[in-house]
NUKEKOL-151181 format. One record per atom (N, C-alpha, C, O): atom name; x, y, z. Coordinates in pm, 1 decimal, decimal comma, padded with zeros to 6 digits. Example, Ala and Ser with C-alpha at 12.3 -4.5 7.8 and 13.67 -1.06 7.14 Angstrom:
<r "N"; <01319,0; -00569,0; 00780,0>>
<r "CA"; <01230,0; -00450,0; 00780,0>>
<r "C"; <01320,0; -00330,0; 00780,0>>
<r "O"; <01423,6; -00331,9; 00846,5>>
<r "N"; <01285,0; -00225,0; 00708,0>>
<r "CA"; <01367,0; -00106,0; 00714,0>>
<r "C"; <01290,0; 00003,0; 00787,0>>
<r "O"; <01340,9; 00113,8; 00803,9>>
// end
This chain:
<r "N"; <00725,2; 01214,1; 00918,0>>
<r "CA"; <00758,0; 01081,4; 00966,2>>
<r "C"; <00637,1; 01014,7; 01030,0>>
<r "O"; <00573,2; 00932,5; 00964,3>>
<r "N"; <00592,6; 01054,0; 01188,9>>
<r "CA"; <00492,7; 01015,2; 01189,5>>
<r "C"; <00354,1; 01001,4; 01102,4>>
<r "O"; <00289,0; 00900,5; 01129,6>>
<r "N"; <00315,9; 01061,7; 01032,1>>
<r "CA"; <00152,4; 01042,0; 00961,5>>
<r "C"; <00222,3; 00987,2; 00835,8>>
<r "O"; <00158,0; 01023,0; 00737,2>>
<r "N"; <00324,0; 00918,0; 00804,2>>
<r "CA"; <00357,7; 00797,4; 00724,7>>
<r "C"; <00357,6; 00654,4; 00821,7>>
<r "O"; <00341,8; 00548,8; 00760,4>>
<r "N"; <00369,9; 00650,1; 00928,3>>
<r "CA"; <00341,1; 00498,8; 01014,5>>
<r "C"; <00203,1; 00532,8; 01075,4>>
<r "O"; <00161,1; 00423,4; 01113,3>>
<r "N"; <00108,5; 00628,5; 01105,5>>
<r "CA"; <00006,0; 00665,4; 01135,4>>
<r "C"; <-00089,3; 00555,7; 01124,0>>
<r "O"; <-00164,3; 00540,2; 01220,4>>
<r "N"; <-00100,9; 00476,5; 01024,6>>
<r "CA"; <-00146,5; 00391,6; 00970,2>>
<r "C"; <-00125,7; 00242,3; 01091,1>>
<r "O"; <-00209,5; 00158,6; 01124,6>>
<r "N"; <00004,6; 00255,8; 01127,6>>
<r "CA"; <-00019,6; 00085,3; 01219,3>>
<r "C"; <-00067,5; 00159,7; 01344,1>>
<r "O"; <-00115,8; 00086,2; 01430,2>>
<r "N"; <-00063,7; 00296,5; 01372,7>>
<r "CA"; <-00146,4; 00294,0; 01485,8>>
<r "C"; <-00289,7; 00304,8; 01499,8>>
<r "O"; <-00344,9; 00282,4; 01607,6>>
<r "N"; <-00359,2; 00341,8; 01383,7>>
<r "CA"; <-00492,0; 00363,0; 01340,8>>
<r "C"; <-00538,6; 00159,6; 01361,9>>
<r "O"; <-00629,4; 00125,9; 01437,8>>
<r "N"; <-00476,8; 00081,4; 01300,7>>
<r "CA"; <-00474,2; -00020,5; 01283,6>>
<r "C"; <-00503,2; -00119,1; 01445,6>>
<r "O"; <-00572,8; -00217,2; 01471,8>>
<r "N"; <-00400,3; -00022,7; 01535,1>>
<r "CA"; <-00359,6; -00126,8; 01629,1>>
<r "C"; <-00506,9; -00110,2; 01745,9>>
<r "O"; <-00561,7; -00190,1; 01821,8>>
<r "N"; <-00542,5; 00101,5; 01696,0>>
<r "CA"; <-00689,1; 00135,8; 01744,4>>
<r "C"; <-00735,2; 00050,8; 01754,8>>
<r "O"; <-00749,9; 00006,1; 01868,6>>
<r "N"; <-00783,2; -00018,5; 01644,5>>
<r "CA"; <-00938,4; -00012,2; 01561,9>>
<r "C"; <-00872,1; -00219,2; 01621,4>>
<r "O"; <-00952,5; -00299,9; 01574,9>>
<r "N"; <-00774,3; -00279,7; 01690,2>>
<r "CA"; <-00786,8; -00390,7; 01689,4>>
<r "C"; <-00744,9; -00422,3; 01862,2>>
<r "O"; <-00799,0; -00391,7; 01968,5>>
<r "N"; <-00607,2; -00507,3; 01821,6>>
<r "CA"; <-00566,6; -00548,0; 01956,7>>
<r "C"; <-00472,4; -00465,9; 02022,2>>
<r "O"; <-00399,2; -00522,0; 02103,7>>
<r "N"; <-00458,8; -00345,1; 02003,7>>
<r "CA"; <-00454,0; -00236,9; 02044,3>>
<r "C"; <-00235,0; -00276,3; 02057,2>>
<r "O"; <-00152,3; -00235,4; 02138,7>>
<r "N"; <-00219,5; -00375,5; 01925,9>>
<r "CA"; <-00066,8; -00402,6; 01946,5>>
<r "C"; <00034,0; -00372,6; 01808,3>>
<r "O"; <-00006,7; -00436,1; 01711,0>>
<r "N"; <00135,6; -00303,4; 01784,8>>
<r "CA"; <00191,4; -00295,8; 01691,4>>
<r "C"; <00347,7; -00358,2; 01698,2>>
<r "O"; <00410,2; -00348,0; 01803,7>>
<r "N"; <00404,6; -00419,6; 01587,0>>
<r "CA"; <00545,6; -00498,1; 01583,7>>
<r "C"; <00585,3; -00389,5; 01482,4>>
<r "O"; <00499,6; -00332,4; 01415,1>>
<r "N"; <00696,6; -00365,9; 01473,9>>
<r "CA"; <00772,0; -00274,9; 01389,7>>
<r "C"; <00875,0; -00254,9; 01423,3>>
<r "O"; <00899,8; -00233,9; 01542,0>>
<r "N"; <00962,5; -00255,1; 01333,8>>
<r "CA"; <01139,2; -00179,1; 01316,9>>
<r "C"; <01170,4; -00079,7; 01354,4>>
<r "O"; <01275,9; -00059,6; 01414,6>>
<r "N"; <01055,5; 00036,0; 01317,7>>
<r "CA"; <01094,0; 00174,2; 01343,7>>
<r "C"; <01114,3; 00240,3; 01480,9>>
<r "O"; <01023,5; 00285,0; 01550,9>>
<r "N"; <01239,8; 00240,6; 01509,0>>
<r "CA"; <01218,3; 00300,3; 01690,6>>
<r "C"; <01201,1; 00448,2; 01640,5>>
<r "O"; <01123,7; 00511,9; 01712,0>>
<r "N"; <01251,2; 00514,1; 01541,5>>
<r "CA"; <01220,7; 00687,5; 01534,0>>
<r "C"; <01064,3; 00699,6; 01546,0>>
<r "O"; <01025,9; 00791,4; 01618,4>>
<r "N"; <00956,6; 00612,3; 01479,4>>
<r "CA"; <00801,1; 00599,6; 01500,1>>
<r "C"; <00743,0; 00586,2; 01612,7>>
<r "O"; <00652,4; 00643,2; 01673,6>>
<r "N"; <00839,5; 00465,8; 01635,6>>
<r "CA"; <00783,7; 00457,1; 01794,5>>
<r "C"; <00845,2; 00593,5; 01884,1>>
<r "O"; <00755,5; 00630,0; 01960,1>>
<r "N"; <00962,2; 00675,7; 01898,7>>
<r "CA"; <00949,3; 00758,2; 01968,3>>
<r "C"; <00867,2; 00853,0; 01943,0>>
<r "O"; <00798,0; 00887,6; 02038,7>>
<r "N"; <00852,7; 00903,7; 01851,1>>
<r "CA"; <00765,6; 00978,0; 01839,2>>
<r "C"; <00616,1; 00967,3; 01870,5>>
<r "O"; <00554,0; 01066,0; 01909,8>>
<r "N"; <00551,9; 00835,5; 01851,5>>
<r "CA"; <00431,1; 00773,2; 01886,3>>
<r "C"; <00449,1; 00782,5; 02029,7>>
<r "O"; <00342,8; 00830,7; 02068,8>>
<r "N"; <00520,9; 00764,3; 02126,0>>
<r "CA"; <00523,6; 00747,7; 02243,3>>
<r "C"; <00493,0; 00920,0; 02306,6>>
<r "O"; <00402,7; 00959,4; 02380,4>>
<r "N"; <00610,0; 00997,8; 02241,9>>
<r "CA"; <00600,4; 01113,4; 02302,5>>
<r "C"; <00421,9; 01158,6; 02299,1>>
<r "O"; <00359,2; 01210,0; 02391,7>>
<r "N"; <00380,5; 01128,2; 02190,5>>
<r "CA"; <00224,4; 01134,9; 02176,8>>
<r "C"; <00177,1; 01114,3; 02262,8>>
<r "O"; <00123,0; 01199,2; 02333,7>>
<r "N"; <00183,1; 00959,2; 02291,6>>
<r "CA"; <00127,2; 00915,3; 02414,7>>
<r "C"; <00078,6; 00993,8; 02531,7>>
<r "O"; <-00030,9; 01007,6; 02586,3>>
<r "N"; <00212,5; 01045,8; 02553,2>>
<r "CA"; <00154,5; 01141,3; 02714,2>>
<r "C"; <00105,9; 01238,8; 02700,4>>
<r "O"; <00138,5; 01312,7; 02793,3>>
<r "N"; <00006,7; 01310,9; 02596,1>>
<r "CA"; <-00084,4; 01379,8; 02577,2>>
<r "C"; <-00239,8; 01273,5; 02479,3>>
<r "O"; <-00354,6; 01304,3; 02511,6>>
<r "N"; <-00229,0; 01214,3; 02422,4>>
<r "CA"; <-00317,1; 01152,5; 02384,0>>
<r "C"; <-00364,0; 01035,6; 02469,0>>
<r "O"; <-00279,2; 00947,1; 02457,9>>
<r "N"; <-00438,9; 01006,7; 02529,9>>
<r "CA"; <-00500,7; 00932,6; 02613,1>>
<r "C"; <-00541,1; 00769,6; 02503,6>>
<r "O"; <-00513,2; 00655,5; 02540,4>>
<r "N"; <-00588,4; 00794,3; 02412,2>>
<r "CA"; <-00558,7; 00666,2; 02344,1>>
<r "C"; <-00463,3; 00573,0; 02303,0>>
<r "O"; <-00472,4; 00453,7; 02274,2>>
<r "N"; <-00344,3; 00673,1; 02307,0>>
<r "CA"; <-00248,6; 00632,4; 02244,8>>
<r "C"; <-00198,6; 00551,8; 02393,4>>
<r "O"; <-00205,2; 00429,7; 02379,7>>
<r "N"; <-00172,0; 00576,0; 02469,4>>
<r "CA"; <-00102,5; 00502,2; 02612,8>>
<r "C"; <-00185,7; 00360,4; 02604,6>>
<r "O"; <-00137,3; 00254,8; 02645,1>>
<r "N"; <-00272,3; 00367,7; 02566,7>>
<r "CA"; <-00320,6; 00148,1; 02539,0>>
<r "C"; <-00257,6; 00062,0; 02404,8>>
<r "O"; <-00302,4; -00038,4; 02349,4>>
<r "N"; <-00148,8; 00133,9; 02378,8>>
<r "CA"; <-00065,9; 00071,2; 02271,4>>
<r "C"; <00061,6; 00041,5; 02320,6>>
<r "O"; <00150,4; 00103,1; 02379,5>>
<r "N"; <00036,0; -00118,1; 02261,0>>
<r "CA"; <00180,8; -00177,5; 02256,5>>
<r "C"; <00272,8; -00167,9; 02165,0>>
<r "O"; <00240,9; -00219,1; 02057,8>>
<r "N"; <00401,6; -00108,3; 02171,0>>
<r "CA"; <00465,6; -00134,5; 02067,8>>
<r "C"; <00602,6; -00210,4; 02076,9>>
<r "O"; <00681,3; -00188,4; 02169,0>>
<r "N"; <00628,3; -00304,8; 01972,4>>
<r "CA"; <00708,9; -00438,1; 01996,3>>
<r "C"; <00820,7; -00396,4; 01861,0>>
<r "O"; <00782,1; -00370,2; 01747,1>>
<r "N"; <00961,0; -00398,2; 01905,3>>
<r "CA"; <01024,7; -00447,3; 01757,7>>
<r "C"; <01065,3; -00550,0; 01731,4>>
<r "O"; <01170,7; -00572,7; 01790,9>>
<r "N"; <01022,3; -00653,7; 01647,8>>
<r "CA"; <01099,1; -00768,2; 01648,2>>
<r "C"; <01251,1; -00785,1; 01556,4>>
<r "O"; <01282,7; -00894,0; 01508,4>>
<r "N"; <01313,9; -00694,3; 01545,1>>
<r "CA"; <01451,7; -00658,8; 01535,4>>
<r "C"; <01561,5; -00649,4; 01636,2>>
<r "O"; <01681,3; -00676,6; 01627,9>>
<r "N"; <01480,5; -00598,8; 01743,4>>
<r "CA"; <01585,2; -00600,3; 01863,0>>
<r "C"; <01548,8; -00779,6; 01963,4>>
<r "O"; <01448,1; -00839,7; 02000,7>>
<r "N"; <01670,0; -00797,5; 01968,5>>
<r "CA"; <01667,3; -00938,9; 02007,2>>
<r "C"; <01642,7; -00900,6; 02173,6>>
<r "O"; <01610,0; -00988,7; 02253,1>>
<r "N"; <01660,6; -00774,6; 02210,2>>
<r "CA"; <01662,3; -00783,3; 02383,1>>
<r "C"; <01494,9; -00751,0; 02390,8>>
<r "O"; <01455,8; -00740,7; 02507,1>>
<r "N"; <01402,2; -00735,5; 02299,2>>
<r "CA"; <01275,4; -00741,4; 02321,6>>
<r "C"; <01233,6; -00889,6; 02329,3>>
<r "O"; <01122,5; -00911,9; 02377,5>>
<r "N"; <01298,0; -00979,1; 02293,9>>
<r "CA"; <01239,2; -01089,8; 02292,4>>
<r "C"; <01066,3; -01105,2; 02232,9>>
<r "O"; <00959,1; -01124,0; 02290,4>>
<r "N"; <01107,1; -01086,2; 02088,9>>
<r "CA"; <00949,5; -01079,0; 02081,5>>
<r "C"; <00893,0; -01227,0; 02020,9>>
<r "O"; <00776,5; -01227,6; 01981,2>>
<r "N"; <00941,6; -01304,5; 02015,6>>
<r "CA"; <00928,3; -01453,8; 01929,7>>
<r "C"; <00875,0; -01535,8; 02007,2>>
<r "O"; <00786,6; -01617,3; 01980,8>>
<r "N"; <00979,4; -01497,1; 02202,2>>
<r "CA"; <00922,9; -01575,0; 02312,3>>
<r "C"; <00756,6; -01531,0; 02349,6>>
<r "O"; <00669,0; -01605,9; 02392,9>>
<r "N"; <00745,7; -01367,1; 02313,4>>
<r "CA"; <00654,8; -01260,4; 02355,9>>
<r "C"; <00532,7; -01326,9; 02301,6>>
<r "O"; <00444,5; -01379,4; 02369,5>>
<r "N"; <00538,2; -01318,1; 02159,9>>
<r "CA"; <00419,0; -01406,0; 02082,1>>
<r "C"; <00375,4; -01550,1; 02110,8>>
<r "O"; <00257,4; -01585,4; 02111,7>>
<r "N"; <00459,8; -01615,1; 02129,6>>
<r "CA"; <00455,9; -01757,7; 02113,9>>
<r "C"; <00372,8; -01783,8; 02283,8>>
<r "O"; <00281,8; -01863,8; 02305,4>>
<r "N"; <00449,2; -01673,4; 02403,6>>
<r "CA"; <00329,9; -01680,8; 02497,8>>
<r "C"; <00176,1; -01611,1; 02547,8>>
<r "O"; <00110,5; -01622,6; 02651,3>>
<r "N"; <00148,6; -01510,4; 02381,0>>
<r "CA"; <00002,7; -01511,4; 02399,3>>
<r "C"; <00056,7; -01362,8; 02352,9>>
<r "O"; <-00019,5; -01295,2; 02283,8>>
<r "N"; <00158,1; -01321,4; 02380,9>>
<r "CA"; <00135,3; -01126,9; 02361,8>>
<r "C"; <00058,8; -01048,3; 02419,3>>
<r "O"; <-00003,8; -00955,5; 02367,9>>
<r "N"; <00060,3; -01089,4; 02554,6>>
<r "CA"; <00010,5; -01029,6; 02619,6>>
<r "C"; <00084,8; -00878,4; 02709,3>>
<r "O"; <00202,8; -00866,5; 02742,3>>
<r "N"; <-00038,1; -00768,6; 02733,6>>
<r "CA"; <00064,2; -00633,0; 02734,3>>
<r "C"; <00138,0; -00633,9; 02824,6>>
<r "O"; <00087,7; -00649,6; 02935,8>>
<r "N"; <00278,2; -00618,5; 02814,3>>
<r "CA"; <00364,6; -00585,6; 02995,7>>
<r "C"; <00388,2; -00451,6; 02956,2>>
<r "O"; <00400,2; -00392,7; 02848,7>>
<r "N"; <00392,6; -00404,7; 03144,2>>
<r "CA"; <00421,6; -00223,5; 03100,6>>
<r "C"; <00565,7; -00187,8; 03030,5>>
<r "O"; <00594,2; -00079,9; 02978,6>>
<r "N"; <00646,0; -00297,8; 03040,5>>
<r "CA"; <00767,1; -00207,3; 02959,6>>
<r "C"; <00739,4; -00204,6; 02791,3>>
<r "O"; <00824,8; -00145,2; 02725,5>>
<r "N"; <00617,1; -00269,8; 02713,1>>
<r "CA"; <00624,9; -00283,6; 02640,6>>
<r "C"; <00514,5; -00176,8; 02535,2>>
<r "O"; <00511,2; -00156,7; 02413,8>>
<r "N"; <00403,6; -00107,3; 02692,4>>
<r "CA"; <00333,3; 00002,3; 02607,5>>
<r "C"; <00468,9; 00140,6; 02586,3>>
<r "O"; <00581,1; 00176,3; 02622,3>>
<r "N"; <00344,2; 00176,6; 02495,1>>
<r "CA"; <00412,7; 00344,6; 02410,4>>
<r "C"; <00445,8; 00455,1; 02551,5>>
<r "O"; <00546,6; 00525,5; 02556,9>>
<r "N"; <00345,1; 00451,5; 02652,1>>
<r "CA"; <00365,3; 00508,8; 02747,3>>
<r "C"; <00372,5; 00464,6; 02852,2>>
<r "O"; <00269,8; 00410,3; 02892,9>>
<r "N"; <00491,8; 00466,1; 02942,9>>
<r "CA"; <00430,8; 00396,4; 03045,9>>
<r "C"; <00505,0; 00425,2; 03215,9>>
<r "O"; <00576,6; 00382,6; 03306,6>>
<r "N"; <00408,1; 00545,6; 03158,1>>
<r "CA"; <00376,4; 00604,6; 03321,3>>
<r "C"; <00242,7; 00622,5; 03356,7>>
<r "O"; <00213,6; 00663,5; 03469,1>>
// end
């Protein structure tokens, strides 16, 4: 599962360190990462499927990171 979405996080690396996606099984798993990978905790991850993320308002005001919205966030 993971090293098939591997790819938007390599992506989100190598940019604005932000990913939008459907997949919450990716994202948990990406997250659990998180708290051993030290790179991985500067990633945002957004679904714009779930309407209680509000991600339309999220974009439209810059997308900028809030902590409920990184992979790790402790």
């Amino acid at each position: 599962m993971a090293q098939k979405d591997f790819h938007l996080v390599s992506a989100a690396l190598a940019t604005e360190k932000t990913i939008l996606s459907n997949d919450d099984e990716a994202r948990d798993i990406f997250a659990i990462a998180a708290t051993e990978i030290e790179e991985f905790k500067k990633l945002v991850w957004v679904n714009p499927s779930n309407a209680h993320e509000n991600c339309t308002h999220w974009l439209t005001q810059g997308a900028k990171p809030e902590k409920q919205r990184y992979l790790c966030q402790s």
